[in-house]
C-alpha positions in Angstrom: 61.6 -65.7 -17.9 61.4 -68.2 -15.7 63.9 -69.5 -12.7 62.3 -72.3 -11.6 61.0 -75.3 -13.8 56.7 -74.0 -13.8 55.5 -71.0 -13.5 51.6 -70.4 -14.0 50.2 -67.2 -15.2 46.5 -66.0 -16.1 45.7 -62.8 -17.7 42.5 -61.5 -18.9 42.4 -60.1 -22.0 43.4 -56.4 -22.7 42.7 -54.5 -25.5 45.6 -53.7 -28.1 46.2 -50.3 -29.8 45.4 -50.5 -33.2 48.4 -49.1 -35.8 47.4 -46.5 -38.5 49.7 -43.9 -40.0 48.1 -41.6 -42.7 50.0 -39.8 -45.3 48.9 -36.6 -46.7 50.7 -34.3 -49.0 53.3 -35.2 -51.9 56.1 -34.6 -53.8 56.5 -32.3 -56.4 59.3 -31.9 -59.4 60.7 -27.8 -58.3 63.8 -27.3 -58.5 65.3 -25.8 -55.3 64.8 -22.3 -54.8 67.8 -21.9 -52.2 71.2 -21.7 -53.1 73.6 -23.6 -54.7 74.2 -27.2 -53.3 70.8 -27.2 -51.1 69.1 -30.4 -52.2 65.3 -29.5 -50.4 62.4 -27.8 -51.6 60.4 -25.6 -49.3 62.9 -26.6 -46.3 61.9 -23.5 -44.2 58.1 -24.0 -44.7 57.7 -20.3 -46.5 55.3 -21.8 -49.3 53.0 -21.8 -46.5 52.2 -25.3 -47.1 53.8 -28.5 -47.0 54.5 -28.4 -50.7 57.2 -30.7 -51.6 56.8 -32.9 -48.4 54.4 -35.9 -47.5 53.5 -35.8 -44.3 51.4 -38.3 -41.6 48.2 -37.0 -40.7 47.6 -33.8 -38.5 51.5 -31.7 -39.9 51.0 -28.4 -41.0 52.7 -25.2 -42.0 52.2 -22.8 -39.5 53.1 -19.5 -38.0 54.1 -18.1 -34.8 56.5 -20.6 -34.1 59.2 -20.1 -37.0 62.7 -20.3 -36.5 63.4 -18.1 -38.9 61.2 -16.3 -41.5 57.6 -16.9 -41.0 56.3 -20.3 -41.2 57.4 -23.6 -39.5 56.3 -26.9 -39.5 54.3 -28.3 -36.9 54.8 -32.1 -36.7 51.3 -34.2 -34.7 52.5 -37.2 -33.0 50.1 -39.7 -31.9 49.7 -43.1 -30.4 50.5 -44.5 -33.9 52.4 -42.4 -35.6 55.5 -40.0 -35.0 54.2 -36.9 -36.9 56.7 -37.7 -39.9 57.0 -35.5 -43.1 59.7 -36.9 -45.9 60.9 -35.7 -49.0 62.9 -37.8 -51.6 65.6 -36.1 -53.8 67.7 -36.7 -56.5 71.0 -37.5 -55.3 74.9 -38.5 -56.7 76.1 -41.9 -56.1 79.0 -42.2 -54.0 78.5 -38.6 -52.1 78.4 -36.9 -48.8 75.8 -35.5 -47.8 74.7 -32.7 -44.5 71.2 -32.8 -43.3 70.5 -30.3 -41.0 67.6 -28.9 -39.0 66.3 -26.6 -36.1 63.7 -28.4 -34.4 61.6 -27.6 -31.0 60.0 -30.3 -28.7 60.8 -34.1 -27.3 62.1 -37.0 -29.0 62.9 -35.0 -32.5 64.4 -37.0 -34.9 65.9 -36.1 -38.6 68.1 -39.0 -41.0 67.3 -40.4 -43.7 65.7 -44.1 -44.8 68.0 -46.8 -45.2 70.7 -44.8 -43.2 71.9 -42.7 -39.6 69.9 -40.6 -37.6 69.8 -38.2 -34.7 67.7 -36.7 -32.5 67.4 -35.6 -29.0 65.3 -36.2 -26.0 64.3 -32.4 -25.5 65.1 -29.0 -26.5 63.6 -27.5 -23.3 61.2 -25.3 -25.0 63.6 -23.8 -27.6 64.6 -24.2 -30.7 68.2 -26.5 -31.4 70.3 -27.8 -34.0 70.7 -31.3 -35.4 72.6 -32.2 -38.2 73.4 -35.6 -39.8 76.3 -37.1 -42.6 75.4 -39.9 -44.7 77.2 -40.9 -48.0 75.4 -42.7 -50.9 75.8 -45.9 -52.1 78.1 -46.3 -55.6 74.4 -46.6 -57.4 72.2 -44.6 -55.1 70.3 -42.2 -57.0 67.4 -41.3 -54.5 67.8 -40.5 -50.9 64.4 -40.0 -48.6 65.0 -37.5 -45.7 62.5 -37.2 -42.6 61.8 -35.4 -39.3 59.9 -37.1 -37.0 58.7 -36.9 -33.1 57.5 -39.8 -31.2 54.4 -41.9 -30.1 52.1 -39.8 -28.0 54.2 -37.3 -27.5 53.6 -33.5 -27.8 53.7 -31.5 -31.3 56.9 -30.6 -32.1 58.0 -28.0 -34.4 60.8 -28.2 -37.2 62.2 -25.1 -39.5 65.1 -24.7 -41.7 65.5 -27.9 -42.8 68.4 -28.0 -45.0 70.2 -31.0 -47.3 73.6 -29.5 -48.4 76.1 -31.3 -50.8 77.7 -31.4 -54.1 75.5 -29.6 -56.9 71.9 -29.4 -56.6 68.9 -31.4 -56.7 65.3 -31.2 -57.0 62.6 -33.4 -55.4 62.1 -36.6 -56.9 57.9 -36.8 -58.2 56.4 -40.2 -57.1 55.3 -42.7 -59.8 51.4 -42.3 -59.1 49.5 -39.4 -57.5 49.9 -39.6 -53.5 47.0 -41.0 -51.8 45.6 -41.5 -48.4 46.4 -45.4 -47.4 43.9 -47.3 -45.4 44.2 -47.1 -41.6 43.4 -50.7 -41.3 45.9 -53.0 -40.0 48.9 -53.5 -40.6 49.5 -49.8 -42.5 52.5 -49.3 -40.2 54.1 -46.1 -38.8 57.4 -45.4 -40.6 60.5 -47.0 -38.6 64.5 -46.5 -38.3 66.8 -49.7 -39.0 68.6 -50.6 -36.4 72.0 -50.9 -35.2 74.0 -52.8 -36.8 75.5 -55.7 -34.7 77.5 -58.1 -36.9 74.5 -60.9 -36.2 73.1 -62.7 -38.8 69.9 -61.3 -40.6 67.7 -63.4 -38.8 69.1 -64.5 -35.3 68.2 -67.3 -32.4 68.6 -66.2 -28.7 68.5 -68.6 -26.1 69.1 -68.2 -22.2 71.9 -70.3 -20.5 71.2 -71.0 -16.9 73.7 -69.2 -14.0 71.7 -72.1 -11.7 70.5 -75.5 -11.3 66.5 -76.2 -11.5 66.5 -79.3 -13.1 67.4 -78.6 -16.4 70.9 -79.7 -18.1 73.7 -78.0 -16.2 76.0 -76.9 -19.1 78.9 -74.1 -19.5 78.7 -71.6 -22.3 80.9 -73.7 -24.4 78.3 -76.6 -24.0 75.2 -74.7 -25.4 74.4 -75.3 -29.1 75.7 -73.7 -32.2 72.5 -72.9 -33.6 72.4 -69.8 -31.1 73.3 -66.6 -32.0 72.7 -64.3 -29.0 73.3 -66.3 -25.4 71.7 -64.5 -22.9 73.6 -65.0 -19.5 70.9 -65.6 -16.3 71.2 -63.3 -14.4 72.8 -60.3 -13.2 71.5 -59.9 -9.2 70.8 -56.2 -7.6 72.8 -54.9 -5.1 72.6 -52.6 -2.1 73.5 -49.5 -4.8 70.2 -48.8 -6.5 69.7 -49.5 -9.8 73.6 -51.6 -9.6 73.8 -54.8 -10.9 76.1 -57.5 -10.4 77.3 -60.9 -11.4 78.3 -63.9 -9.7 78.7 -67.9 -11.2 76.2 -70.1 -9.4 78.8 -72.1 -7.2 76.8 -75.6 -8.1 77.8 -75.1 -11.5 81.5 -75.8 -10.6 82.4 -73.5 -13.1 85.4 -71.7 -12.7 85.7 -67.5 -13.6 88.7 -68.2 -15.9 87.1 -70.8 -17.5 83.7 -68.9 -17.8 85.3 -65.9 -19.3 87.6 -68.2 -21.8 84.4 -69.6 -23.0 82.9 -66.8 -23.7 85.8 -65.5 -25.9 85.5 -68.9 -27.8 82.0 -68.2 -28.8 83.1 -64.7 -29.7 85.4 -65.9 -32.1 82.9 -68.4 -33.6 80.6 -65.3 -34.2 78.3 -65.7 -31.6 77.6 -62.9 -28.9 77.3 -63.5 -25.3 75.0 -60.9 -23.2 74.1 -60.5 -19.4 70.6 -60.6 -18.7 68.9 -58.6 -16.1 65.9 -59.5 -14.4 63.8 -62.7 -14.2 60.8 -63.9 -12.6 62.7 -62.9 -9.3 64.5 -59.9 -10.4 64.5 -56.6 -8.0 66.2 -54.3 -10.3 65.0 -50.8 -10.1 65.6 -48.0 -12.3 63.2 -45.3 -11.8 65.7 -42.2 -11.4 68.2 -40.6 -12.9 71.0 -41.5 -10.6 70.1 -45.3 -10.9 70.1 -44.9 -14.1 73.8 -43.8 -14.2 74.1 -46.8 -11.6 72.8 -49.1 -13.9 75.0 -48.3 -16.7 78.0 -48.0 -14.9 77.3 -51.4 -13.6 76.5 -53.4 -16.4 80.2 -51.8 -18.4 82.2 -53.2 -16.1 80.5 -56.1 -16.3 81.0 -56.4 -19.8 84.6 -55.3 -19.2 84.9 -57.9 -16.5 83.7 -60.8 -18.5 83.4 -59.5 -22.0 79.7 -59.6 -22.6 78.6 -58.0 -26.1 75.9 -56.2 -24.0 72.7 -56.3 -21.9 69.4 -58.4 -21.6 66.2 -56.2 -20.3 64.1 -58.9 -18.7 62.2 -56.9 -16.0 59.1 -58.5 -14.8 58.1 -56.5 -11.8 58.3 -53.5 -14.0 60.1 -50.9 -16.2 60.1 -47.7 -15.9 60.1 -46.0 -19.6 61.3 -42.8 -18.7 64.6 -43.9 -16.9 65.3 -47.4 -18.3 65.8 -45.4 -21.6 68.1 -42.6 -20.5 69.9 -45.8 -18.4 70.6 -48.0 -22.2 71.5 -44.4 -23.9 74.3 -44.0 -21.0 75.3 -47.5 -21.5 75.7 -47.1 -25.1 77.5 -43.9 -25.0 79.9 -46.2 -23.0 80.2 -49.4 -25.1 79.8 -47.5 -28.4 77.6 -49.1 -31.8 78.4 -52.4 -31.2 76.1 -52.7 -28.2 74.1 -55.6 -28.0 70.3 -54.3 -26.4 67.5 -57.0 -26.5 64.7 -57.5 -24.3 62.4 -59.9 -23.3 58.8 -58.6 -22.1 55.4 -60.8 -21.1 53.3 -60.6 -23.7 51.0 -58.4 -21.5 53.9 -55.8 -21.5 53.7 -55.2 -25.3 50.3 -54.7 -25.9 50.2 -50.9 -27.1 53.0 -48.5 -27.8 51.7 -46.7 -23.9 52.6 -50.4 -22.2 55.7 -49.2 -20.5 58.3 -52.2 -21.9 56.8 -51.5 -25.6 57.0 -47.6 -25.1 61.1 -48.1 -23.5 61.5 -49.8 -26.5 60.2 -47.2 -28.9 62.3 -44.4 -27.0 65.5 -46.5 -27.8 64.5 -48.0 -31.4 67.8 -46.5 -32.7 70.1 -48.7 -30.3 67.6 -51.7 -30.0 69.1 -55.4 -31.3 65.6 -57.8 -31.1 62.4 -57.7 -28.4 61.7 -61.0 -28.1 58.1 -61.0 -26.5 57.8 -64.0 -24.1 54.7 -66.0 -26.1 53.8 -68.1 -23.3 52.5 -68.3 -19.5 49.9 -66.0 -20.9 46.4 -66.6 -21.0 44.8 -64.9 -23.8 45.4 -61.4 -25.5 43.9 -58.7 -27.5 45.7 -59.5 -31.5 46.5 -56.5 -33.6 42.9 -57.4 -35.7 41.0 -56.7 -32.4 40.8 -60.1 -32.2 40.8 -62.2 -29.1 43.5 -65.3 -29.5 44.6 -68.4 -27.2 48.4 -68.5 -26.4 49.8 -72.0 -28.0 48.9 -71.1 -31.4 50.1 -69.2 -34.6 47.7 -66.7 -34.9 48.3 -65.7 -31.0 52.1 -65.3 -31.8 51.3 -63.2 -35.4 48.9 -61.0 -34.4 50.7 -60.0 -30.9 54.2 -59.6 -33.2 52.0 -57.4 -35.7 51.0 -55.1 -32.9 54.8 -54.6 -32.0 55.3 -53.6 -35.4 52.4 -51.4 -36.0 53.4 -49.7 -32.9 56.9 -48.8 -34.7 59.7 -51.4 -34.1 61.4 -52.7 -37.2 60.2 -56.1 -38.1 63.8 -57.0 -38.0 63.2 -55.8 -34.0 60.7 -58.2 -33.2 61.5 -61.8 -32.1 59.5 -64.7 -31.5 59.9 -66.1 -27.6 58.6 -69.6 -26.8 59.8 -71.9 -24.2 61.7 -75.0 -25.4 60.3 -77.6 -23.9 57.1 -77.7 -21.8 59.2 -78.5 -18.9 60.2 -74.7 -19.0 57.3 -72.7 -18.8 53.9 -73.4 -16.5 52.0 -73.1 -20.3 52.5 -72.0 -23.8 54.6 -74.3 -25.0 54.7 -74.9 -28.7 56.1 -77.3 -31.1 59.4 -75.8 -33.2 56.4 -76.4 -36.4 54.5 -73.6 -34.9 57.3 -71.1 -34.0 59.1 -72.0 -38.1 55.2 -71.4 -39.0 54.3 -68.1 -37.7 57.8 -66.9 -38.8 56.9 -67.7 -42.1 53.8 -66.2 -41.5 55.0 -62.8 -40.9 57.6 -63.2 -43.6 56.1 -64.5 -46.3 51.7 -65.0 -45.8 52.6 -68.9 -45.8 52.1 -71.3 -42.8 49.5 -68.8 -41.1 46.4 -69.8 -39.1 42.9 -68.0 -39.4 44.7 -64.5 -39.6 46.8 -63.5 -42.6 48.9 -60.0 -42.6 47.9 -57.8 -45.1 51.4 -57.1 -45.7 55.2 -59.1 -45.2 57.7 -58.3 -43.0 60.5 -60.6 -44.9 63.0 -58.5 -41.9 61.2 -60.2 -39.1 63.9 -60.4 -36.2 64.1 -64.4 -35.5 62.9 -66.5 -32.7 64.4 -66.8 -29.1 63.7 -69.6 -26.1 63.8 -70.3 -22.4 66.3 -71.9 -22.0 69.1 -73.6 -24.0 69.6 -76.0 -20.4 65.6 -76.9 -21.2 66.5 -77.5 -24.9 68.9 -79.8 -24.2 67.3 -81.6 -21.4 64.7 -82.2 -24.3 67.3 -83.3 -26.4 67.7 -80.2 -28.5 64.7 -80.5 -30.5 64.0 -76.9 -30.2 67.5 -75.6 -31.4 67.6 -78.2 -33.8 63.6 -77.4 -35.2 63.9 -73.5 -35.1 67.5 -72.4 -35.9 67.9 -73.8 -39.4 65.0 -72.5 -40.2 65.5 -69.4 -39.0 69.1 -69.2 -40.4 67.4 -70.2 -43.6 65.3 -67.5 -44.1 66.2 -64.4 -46.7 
């Protein structure tokens, strides 16, 4: 992001991680040999096999690491996938159900698609419970289970899986014999939804000045309907590591009172109102645990101060993946599900799921509201194809939002950044036609440039710019270009 009115920026071309989960296994029509109300076949792994389950590449029944009984499974994350195995059952409508799981390693998820989840970060070499509730939908027949690890982490190990509820179920047999999909682009590692928010399906996100550079000085209540998310610019370090505070640019003549009243009004009109951390000149640190907690503690009362719906992540002299993660789980555990967490990275930041921003953002997919990579001051990148693409273009923004996704965000997790006028970045800029374009291009196939998806991702987050001041210094046209049709899309 930028806090002056150009900011130049060349970057040679790195190479991007290419995305390919494989399945192997299926699913098979047994009914359940445990007792009454267990809903799972082979959920402790004693076939010997992964009978029952379909599995990414590399899982396997194995022995010497059971739980109980003999065999467990051993789940093989990699770079592009997070060692899932699934099984789909017959289910009531309208039901509780209790997954439940031992599992041994890092990052171990269980949940079920379309629904909650846990997990935890480690089980320090042992084996510990997790269990998860969900209740069916009043025509829900199916539900789809998983345990997963995480990108390139270690194996992990998972045994006596268990689905309890009303009756019992068997397995549900897929329509045509499993197979082993292609590994080409975009075949995409299996993803969580995330939070939900109360935003739109498809949201705008535009930054709103805390200083003077040019652009149109306006107060929140000045900046333009068509915005969903307002990012507030920015919170400042402080002497306390990791601590972040707040303070309105006295040029701005903008009073707290009044600052704080219009940010309730856009509240009530639906919009949310977020403090971003960060910037070109941002010093934030958070590269240990107690600046972690710092962090957290910081930005709450900030949200309690001025009622912010949550936090920005908009670190350019770098993010630390191991603590900026446990310092947005703290913060959560705080401000509960309605948390908004989006972040803005350079596009250089996001070019593999080991880039440090992209990886923080995989370790907190669960809590995660939008990534809205910053598509300009660039150069040229490395595309999800392998390809080599110019910034200013569609195919530069589709193939750079398909690597986000094949890495393992949801599609409705990845947002479209572009500055709004070309008074706002040092280069990049592109017309509203191009951003609406390569939206529809991920959506739909339609409006794309030489590269075409293989696959749509109708969920595809939205679009977001620096800065709604530069919008309206260019008399709106990017607000007025983008959000319709953003707001427009299914």
């Amino acid at each position: 992001m930028l806090t002056s009115a150009l900011r130049r920026r060349s970057v040679a071309a790195a190479t991007a991680v290419l995305a390919g989960a494989v399945a192997v296994g299926g699913l098979v029509a047994l009914a359940p040999t445990a007792s009454a109300g267990e809903f799972l076949t082979n959920g402790g792994f004693e076939a010997g096999n992964l009978s029952g389950w379909t599995c990414d590449a590399g899982s396997a029944a194995v022995t010497g690491h059971a739980h109980t009984g003999t065999y467990a499974l051993q789940g093989a994350p990699s770079a592009s996938a997070t060692g899932q195995c699934k099984q789909t059952v017959t289910v009531a409508p309208n039901t509780t159900y209790t997954l439940s799981a031992q599992v041994n390693g890092a990052y171990v998820y269980i949940g079920v698609d379309g629904g909650t989840s846990t997990w935890t970060p480690s089980t320090n070499g042992a084996y510990a419970p997790l269990s998860v509730s969900f209740t069916t939908g009043a025509s829900q027949t199916t539900a789809a289970v998983y345990v997963h690890g995480w990108y390139g982490q270690p194996s992990y190990y998972a045994d006596d899986i268990s689905l309890q509820g009303p009756g019992s179920g068997t397995t549900t047999p897929p329509t045509t014999p499993p197979t082993t999909p292609p590994t080409t682009p975009p075949t995409t590692p299996p993803t969580s939804p995330p939070p939900n928010t109360g935003l739109p399906k498809h949201v705008v996100t535009g930054y709103w000045q805390n200083f003077n550079n040019g652009a149109t000085v306006q107060t929140i209540a000045q900046v333009q309907s068509q915005y969903d998310i307002i990012a507030v610019a920015f919170a400042d370090a402080t002497t306390t590591s990791g601590a972040v505070s707040f303070t309105l640019d006295p040029s701005l003549n903008y009073s707290v009172a009044q600052f704080k009243a219009d940010i309730a009004a856009k509240q009530a009109a639906g919009k949310k109102v977020i403090i971003s951390v960060g910037g070109q000149n941002g010093t934030i640190s958070v590269r240990d645990s107690a600046s972690a907690t710092n962090f957290a503690n910081s930005v709450y009362s900030l949200m309690q101060t001025y009622g912010f719906n949550g936090v920005d992540i908009d670190l350019e002299n770098g993010i630390d993946s191991t603590y900026m993660p446990q310092a947005l789980r703290a913060l959560s555990a705080k401000a509960g599900s309605g948390l908004i967490i989006t972040m803005a990275p350079q596009t250089i930041d996001m070019l593999s799921a080991g880039s440090d921003y992209l990886a923080t953002a995989l370790k907190v997919k669960d809590i995660l509201t939008i990534v809205n990579t910053q598509y300009y001051n660039s150069g040229s990148m490395n595309g999800c194809d392998g390809g080599v693409y110019s910034q200013g273009s569609v195919d530069f923004i589709t193939t750079l939002a398909c690597t986000a996704i094949q890495a393992g965000l949801s599609p409705s997790q990845v947002g479209i950044g572009t500055p709004a006028s070309t008074s706002a970045a040092g280069s990049g800029y592109v017309s509203p036609t191009v951003v609406n374009n390569a939206l529809d291009c991920l959506a739909k196939n339609t409006g794309c440039g030489s590269w075409h998806p293989s696959t749509t991702w109708p969920g595809i987050g939205g679009a977001m710019t620096w800065s709604t001041n530069w919008d309206a210094s260019a008399g709106n046209t990017w607000s007025n270009g983008v959000g319709p049709h953003v707001h427009a899309m299914s």
